[in-house]
N, C-alpha and C positions, 0 to 999 in steps of 0.2 A: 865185763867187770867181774872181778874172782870176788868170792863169797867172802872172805875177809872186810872185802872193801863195803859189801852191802851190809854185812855185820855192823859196820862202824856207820854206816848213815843211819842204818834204820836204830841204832843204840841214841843216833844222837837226834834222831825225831821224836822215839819213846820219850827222852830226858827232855827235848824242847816241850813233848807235848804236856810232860809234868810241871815243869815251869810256867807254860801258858795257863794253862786253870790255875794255878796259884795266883801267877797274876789279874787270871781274870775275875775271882772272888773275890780280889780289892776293888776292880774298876765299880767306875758309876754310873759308866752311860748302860749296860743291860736293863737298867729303869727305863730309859724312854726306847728302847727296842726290844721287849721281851723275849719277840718272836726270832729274831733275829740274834741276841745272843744265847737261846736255846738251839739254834741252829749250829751254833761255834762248840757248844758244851757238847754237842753229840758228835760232831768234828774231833774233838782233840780227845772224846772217850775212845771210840769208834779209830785212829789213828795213834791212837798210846796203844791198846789193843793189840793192834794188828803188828806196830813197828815191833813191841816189846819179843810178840812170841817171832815174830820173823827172823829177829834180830838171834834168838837162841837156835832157833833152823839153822840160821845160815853160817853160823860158826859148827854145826854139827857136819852142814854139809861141804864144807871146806875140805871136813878129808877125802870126801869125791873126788878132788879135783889135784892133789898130790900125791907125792911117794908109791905112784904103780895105783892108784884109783882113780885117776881120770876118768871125769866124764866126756871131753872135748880132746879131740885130734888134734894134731899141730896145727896150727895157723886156720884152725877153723873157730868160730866164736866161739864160748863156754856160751850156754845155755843160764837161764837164773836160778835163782836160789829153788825153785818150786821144782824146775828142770832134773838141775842137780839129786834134788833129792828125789824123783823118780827112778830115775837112770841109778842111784844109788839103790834104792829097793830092791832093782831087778837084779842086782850082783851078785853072784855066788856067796855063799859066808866064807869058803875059802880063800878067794881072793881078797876078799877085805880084811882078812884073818892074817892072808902074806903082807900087808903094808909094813913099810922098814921104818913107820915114823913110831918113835920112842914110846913108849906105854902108857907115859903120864898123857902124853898129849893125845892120844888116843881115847883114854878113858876121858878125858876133860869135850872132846868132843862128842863121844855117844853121850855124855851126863847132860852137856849142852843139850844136845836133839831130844833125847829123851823129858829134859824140861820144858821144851818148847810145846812138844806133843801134848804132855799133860796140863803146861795152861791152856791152852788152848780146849783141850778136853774140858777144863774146870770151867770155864768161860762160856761154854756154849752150855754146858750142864747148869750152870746157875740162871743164865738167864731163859732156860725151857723152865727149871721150877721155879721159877720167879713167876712167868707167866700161869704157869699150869694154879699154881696157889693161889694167885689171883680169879682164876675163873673157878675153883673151886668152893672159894670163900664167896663169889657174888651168888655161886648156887645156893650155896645155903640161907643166906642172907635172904633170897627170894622166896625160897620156903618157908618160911620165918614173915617172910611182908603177904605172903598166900592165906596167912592163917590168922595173921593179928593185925592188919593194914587195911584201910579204906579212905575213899574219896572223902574229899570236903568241898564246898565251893569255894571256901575262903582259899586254899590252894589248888588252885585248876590245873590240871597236869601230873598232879603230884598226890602220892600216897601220904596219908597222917597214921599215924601211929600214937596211941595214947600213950604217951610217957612224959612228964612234967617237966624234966628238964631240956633245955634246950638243944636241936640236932635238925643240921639241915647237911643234907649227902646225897652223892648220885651214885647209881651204881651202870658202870658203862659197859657197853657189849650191844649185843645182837637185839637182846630184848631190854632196855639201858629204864632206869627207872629214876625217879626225883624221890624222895622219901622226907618230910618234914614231921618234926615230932607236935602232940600238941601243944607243948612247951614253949616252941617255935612261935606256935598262932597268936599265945597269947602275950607273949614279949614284944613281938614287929605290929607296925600298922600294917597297915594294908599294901602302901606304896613300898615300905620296905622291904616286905614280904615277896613282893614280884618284883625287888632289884633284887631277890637274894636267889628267886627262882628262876630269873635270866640269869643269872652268871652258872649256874648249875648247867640250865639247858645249854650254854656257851662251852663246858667240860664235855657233855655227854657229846655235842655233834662234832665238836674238833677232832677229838677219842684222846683228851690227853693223860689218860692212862697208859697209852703205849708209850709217851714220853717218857714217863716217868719208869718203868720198869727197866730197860737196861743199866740206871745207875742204884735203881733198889737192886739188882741182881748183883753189881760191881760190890755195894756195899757187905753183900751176904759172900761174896771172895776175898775182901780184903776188911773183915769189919773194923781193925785196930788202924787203918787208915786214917788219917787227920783232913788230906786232902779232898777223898771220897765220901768221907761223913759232910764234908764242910759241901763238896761241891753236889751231892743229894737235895742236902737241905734247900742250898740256893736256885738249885733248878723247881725243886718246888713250890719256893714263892713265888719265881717267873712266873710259873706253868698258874697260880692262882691270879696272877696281874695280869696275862693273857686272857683269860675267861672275864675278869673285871673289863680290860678292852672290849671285849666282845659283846657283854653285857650290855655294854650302854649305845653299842650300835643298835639297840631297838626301839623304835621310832617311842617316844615319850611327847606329852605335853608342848604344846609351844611350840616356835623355830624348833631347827636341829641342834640350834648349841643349845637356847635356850631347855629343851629338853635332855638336851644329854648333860650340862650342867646339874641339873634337875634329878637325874636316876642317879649321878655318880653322890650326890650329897646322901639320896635314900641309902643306897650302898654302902656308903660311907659309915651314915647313921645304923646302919643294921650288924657292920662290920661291932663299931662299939658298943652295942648292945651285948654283941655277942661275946666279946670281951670283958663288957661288964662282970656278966651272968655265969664268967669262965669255968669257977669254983660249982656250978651244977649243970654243965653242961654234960649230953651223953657224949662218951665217946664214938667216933663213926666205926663201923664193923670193916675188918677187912680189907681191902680192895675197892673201898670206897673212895670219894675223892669226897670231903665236907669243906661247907664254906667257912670254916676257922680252925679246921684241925689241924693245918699245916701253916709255914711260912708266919711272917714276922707279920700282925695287924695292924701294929703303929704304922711300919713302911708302906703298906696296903693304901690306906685312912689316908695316910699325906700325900701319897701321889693320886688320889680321887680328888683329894681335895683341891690341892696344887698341882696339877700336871705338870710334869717335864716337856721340856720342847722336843718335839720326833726328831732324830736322826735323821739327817738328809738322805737322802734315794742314794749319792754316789756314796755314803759313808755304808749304809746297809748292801751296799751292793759289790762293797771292797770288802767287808766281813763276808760276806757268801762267798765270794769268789777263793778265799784264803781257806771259809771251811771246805770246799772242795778241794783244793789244792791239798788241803792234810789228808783225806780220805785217800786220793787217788795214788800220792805219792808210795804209800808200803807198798802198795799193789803193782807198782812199778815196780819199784825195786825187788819185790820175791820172784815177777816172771818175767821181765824185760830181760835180754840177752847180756 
């Protein structure tokens, strides 16, 4: 397949992949599959990505393959987009200096390669100091909980911090910490307090901060984005209804439902507290992940209260099968022959 040809698929998987997140910001089933369509949102980031800068390669490397730069001998396969542009690397400057193809299209094609190079550069540069800033800030943050932070029993696990308004946040990593303010202790009962500090400990061992950072990085490349602010936000109410899931897997009171009934109302109730109390609540530091700094609480509240029905095994298992399908396809298309 000539490099034109991959230009135009992987242009029209970029554009399908922009379309899919728009459409999928409207849908309504990611409420009863969190997990599952955070799995699709890192598909179609992950696959807009790859097709977009591919897609400027492979119009660059098209002039490989014309007018006396051929990469491929007669009736031998052309090689892919990744190919091509090796084999282009290794050319003389002279040679590609003799091509007979017209100037304009020449310069339209180094401008192409040369923009694929540097998103791709800005892409992978954003999301190292996306990360790097993150573990920066939980360092400080820790120094900071080393010097003013201590145990309580009323929260077990978890450091208190004398500060009067309300903050409940984890900080995740190697040495991953719960932090509740005093503020906390004295707003929640007791049972709402340990639905607030299972949904925390449900953040800290999934590690869903590494979810979250390639579309905090997406947003620090494109910040005047509509799609990428919209589709940020919505991946991180998921990523807090995921931790709520996980939350109320912890055996409570009673039966299993009757208890998990039981923590999602505590959770529920602690959720609007927190919303209450909104106007003195601290803000969470950095790199933290807090149980109400992100994501919509009303939406939260109603689906503890009321659950959604799960998506069927074959319905979850046709969305994974499709976000595979988008990841794997650019990657076909740059080195497939």
């Amino acid at each position: 397949m000539g490099s034109l040809a991959d230009a135009t698929l992987l242009a029209v998987l970029a554009i399908g992949s922009l379309r899919g997140a728009a459409a999928l910001l409207r849908a309504r089933w990611p409420l009863r599959a969190p997990a599952t369509a955070i799995l699709l949102w890192q598909a179609l980031g992950l696959a807009g990505g790859l097709a977009t800068v591919g897609a400027l390669l492979a119009v660059g490397a098209d002039g490989a393959g014309v007018a006396g730069i051929g990469v491929g001998e007669a009736g031998t396969a052309r090689p892919g987009v990744v190919g091509e542009l090796a084999s282009l690397a290794q050319r003389p400057a002279g040679q590609l200096a003799g091509s007979r193809e017209p100037v304009l299209l020449i310069l339209v094609r180094v401008g192409c390669l040369l923009a694929g190079i540097a998103l791709f550069a800005v892409l992978c540069w954003v999301l190292v100091m996306a990360f790097v800033t993150a573990v920066q800030a939980r360092h400080r943050q820790r120094e900071l909980l080393a010097l003013l932070a201590h145990g309580d029993p009323k929260a077990p696990g978890a450091l208190v911090v004398d500060y009067p308004a309300a903050a409940a946040y984890c900080l995740p990593g190697i040495k991953s910490q719960i932090v509740v303010s005093a503020g906390t202790l004295d707003l929640l009962a007791p049972a709402e307090l340990a639905a607030v500090l299972a949904h925390e400990r449900a953040h800290v061992r999934a590690r869903h901060d590494l979810v979250l950072i390639p579309f905090t990085s997406l947003r620090r490349a494109f910040p005047r984005s509509r799609v990428i602010r919209q589709a940020q936000g919505t991946v991180a109410l998921l990523v807090e209804m995921m931790a709520d899931d996980r939350a109320l897997r912890v055996p409570a009171r009673g039966t299993h439902a009757e208890g998990r009934t039981l923590l999602a109302r505590e959770l529920a109730t602690a959720l609007l507290r927190f919303g209450t109390a909104s106007s003195g609540n601290a803000p969470a530091p950095a790199g933290a992940l807090a149980i109400a700094a992100e994501g919509d609480l009303t939406a939260r509240v109603n689906r503890l209260l009321a659950p959604p029905r799960p998506l069927s095994r074959a319905v979850r298992a046709t969305v994974v099968l499709g976000a595979a399908l988008l990841v794997v396809l650019p990657f076909l298309l740059l080195t497939a022959p």
